[in-house]
C-alpha positions in Angstrom: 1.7 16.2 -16.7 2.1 20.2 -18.2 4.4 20.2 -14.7 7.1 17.2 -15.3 6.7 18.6 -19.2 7.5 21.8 -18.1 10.6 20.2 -15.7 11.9 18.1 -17.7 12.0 20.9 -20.3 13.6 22.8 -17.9 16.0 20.6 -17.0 17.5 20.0 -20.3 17.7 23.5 -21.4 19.6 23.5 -18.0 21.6 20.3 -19.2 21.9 22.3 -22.9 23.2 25.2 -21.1 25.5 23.0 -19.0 27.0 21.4 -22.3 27.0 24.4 -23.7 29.1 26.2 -21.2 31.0 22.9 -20.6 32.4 22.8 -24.4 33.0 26.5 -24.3 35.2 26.1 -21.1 36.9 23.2 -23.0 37.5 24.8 -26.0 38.9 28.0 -24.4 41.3 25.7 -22.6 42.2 24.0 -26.0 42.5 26.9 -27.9 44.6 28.5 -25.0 46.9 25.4 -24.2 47.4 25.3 -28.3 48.4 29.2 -27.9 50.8 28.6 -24.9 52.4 25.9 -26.6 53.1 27.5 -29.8 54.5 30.4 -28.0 56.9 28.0 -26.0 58.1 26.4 -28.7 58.6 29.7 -31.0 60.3 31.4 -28.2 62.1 27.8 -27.4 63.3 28.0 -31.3 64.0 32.2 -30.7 66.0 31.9 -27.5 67.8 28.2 -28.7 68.9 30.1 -32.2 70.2 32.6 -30.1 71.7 29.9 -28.1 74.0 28.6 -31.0 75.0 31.4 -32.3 76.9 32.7 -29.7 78.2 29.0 -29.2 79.3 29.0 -33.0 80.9 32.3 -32.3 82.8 31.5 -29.4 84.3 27.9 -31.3 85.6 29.8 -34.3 88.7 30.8 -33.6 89.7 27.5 -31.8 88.2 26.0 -34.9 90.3 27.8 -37.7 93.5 27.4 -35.8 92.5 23.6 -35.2 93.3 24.0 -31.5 91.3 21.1 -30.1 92.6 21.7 -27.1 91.1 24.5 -26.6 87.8 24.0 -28.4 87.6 20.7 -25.7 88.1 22.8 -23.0 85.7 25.7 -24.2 83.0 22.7 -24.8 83.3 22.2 -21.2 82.3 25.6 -20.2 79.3 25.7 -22.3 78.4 22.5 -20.8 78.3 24.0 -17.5 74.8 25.4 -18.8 72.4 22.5 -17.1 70.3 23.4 -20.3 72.8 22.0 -23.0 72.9 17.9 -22.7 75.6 17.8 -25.1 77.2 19.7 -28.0 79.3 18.1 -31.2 81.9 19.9 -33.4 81.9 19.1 -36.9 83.9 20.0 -39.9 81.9 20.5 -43.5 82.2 17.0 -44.2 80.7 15.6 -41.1 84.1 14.5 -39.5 82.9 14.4 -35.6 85.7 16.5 -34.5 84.8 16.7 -30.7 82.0 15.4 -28.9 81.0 16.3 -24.9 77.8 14.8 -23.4 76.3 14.9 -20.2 75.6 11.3 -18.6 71.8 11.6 -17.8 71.9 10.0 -14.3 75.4 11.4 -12.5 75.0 14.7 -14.8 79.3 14.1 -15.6 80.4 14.7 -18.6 81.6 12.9 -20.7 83.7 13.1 -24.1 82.6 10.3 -27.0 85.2 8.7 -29.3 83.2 5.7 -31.2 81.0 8.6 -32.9 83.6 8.8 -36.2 81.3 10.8 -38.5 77.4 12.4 -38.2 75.4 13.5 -41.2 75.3 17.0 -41.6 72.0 18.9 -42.7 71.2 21.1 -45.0 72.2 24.8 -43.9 68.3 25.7 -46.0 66.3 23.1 -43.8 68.5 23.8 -40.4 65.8 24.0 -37.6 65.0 22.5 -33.8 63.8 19.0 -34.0 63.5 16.3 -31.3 66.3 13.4 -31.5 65.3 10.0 -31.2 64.5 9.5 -27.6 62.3 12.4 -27.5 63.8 14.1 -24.7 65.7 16.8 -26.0 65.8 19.3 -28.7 68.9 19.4 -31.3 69.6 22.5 -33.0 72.5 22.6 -35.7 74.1 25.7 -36.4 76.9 26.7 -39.4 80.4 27.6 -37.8 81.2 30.4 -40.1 85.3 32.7 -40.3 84.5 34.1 -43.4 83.3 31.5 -45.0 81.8 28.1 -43.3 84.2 26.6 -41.5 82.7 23.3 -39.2 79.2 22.9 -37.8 78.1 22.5 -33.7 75.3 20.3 -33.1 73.6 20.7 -29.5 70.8 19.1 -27.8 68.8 21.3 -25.6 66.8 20.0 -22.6 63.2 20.3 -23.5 60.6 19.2 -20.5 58.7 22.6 -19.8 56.4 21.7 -22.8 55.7 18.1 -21.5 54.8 19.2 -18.2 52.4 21.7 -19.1 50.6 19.1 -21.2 50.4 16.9 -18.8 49.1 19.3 -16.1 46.3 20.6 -19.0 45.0 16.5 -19.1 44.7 16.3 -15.7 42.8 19.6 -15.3 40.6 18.9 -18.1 39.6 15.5 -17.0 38.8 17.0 -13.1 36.7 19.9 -15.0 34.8 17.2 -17.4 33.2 15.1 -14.0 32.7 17.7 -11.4 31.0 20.2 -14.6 28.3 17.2 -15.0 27.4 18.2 -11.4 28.0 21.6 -10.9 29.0 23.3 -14.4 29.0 27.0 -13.0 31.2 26.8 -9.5 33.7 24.1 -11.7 34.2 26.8 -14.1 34.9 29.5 -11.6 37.1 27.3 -9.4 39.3 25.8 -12.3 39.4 29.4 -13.9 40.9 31.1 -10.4 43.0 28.3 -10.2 44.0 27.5 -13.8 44.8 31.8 -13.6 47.7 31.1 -10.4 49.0 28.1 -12.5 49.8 29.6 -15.5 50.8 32.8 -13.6 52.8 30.8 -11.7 54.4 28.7 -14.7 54.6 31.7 -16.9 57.2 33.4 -13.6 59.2 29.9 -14.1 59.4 30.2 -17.9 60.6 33.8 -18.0 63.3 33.2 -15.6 64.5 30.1 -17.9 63.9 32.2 -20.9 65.9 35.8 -19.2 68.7 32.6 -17.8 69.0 31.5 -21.8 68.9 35.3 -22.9 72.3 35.9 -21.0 73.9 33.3 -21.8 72.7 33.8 -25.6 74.7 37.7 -25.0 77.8 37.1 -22.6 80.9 34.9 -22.9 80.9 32.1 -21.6 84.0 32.2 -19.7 84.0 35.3 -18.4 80.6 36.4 -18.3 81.1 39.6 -20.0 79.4 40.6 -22.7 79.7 39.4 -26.3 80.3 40.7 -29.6 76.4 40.7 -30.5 76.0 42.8 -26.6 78.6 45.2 -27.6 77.3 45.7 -31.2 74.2 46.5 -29.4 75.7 48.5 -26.7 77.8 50.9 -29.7 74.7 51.3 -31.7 73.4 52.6 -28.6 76.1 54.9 -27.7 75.6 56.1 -31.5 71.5 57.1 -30.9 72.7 58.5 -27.4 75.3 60.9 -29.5 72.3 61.8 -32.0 69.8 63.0 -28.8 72.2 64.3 -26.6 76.0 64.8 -27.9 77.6 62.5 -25.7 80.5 61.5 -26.9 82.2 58.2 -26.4 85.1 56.3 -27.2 85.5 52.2 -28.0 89.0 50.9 -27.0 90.3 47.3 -28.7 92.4 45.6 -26.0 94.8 42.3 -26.8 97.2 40.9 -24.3 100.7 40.9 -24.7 102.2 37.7 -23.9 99.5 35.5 -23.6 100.2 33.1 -26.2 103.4 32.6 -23.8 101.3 31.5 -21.2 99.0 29.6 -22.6 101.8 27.6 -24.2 103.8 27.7 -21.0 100.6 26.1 -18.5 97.9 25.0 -21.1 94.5 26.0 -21.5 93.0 26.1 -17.8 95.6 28.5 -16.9 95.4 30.6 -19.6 91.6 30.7 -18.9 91.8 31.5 -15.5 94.1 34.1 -16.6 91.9 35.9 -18.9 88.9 35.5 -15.9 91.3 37.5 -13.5 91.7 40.0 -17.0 88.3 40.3 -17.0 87.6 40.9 -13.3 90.2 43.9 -13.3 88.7 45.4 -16.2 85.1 45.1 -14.4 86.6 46.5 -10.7 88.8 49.1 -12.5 85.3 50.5 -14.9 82.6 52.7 -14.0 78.8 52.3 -14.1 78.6 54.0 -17.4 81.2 51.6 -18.7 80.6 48.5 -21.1 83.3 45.9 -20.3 83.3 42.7 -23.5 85.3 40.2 -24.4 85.4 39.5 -28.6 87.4 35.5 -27.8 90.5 34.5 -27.5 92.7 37.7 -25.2 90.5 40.6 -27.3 88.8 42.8 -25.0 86.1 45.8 -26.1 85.9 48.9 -23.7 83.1 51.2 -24.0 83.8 54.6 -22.7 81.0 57.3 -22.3 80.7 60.8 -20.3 84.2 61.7 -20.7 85.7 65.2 -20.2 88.3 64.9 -22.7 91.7 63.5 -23.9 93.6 64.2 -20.6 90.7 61.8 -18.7 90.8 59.1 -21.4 94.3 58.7 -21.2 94.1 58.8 -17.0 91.8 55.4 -17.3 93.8 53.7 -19.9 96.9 53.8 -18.0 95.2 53.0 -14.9 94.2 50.2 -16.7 97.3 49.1 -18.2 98.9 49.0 -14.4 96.4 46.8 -13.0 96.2 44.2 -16.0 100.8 44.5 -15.4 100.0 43.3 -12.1 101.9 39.5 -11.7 98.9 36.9 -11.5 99.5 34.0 -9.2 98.7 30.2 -9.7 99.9 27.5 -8.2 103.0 29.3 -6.6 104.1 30.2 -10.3 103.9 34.3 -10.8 103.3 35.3 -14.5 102.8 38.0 -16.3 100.9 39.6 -19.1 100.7 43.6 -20.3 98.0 45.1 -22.7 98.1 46.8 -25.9 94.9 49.5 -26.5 93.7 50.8 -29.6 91.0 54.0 -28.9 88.6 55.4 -31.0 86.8 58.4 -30.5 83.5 58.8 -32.1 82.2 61.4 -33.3 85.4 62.4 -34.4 85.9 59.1 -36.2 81.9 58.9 -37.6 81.8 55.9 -38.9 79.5 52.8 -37.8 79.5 50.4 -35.3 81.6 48.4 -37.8 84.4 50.8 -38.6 84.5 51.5 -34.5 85.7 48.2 -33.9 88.0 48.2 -37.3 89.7 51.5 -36.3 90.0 50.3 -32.8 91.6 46.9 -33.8 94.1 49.1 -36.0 95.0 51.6 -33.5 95.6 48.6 -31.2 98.0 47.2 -33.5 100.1 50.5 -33.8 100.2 50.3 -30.0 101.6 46.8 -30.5 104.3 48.2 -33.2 105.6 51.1 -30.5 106.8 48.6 -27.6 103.7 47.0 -26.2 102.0 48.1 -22.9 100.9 51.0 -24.5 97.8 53.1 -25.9 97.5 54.6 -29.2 94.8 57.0 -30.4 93.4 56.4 -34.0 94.1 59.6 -36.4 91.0 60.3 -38.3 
């Protein structure tokens, strides 16, 4: 009798221990999928913020000009990101001015007419909330020129989330029978294996989150960087100054003539002019170079570890002889030229701000003088 005491005892300190261990391996699970989730969605809010803002950005000008031409066409481009299921222009009074969705089974897109107005949230309580089906995210975001402008609604695919919760259930309910049985060799085969898992989601997420990250910093159309990269790239060129007294300069580029030609062939042509701008700027720069693109036919060049005037003025007019170069479509040769405004910092020490203002100014000058030209701004 002392001996099935002492067993049975035994066995439910054993069972004690078992539940014990059980509802700490459940709990660390909990409290970790709780953790992993919050961290998506805070990096999903992060990264989608990111997101529309450089959307926002790149609709302004078409926006202020009311070209709807070209905001259509530049909607069409950003829906090329397989993340974005559909995006919706605005103006302040909730006027749907142009909206491009992406048909969930062929994946074509698709523009909506019967959508006549939308109501438009409060710019204080602007955040990422799920639409109606569930499915996807929808982030607003405030086109501003100034002053506000329009609004761009967009709804973001959102299954990583859902798919992680739905693996956690299933690994939690395999853990809850074979524990009863074998608690300790569960818990070290659904920790090795819950370890490659999230390893192995945590490699999928960063590549989504680094493919959101560059589309959050470059344009759209050309894939160079944007105005937030190159504001980034300046203030770096500043703190590289500070250390080591490298100087730099930051050149303000606008085509001449390309108003003609967008006129002239429409939109896609004009776009795939300002691609082939953009690809003889990149084949034309160095490795120390930072090629941008503002919108519209504004380019930023950054120009570092340079000898002196005489060298600055070799690689602008190298550059203005490859963007004079006729550009080819459809059997139909056109033409555009550049004008260049250049700033040299630290002799113009100003911030990353007044760069880009004394750039845009000495750019103009060069416009005033004949075109196709440089001009350096006088301190």
């Amino acid at each position: 009798m002392a001996n099935q005491s002492n067993s049975a005892a035994y066995a439910q300190s054993l069972l004690c221990v078992g539940l014990v261990l059980l509802s700490l391996l459940l709990g660390g699970s909990t409290w970790n999928y709780l953790q992993t989730i919050q961290l998506i969605q805070q990096s999903q809010l992060r990264l989608s913020n990111q997101l529309a803002d450089s959307v926002a950005y790149s609709l302004t000008d078409d926006l202020v000009t009311r070209d709807y031409g070209g905001l259509e066409s530049r909607l069409k481009l950003i829906l090329l990101n397989e993340g974005i299921r559909s995006a919706m222009v605005a103006d302040l009074d909730g006027k749907v001015i142009v909206y491009l969705r992406r048909e969930p089974e062929s994946g074509a897109l698709q523009f909506v007419y019967d959508q006549k107005s939308v109501k438009i949230p409060e710019p204080e309580k602007v955040s990422l909330n799920k639409n109606s089906s569930g499915q996807t995210n929808e982030i607003w975001k405030q086109i501003v020129s100034g002053m506000p402008v329009g609004w761009i609604r967009l709804s973001l695919n959102d299954t990583q989330a859902a798919l992680i919760l739905t693996q956690f259930k299933t690994q939690a309910i395999v853990i809850g029978v074979f524990s009863l049985l074998i608690v300790l060799s569960v818990m070290i085969a659904f920790l090795l294996k819950y370890y490659r898992k999230a390893h192995a989601q945590e490699l999928i997420m960063l590549e989504k989150h680094d493919a959101l990250e560059h589309d959050a910093l470059h344009d759209f159309l050309t894939g160079l960087p944007n105005r937030k990269l190159i504001d980034d790239r300046i203030q770096h060129a500043i703190f590289e100054y500070e250390r080591y007294q490298t100087k730099f300069v930051v050149c303000f580029l606008d085509l001449d003539g390309f108003k003609t030609v967008n006129d002239q062939y429409g939109h896609e042509v004009g776009d795939l002019l300002l691609i082939e701008v953009a690809k003889r700027l990149k084949t034309t720069s160095r490795r120390t170079d930072t090629i941008g693109r503002l919108g519209g036919d504004e380019f930023v060049l950054l120009l570092s570890n340079l000898s002196g005037r005489t060298e600055i003025e070799k690689i602008i007019q190298y550059r203005l002889r490859e963007i004079a170069k006729p550009f080819v479509w459809n059997k139909t040769s056109m033409q555009v030229t550049a004008s260049i405004g250049i700033t040299c910092y630290p002799d113009d020490l100003v911030s990353t701000v007044g760069l880009l203002k004394h750039a845009d100014a000495a750019m103009y000058e060069a416009k005033q003088r004949g075109k196709n030209t440089f001009f350096m701004y006088q301190t």
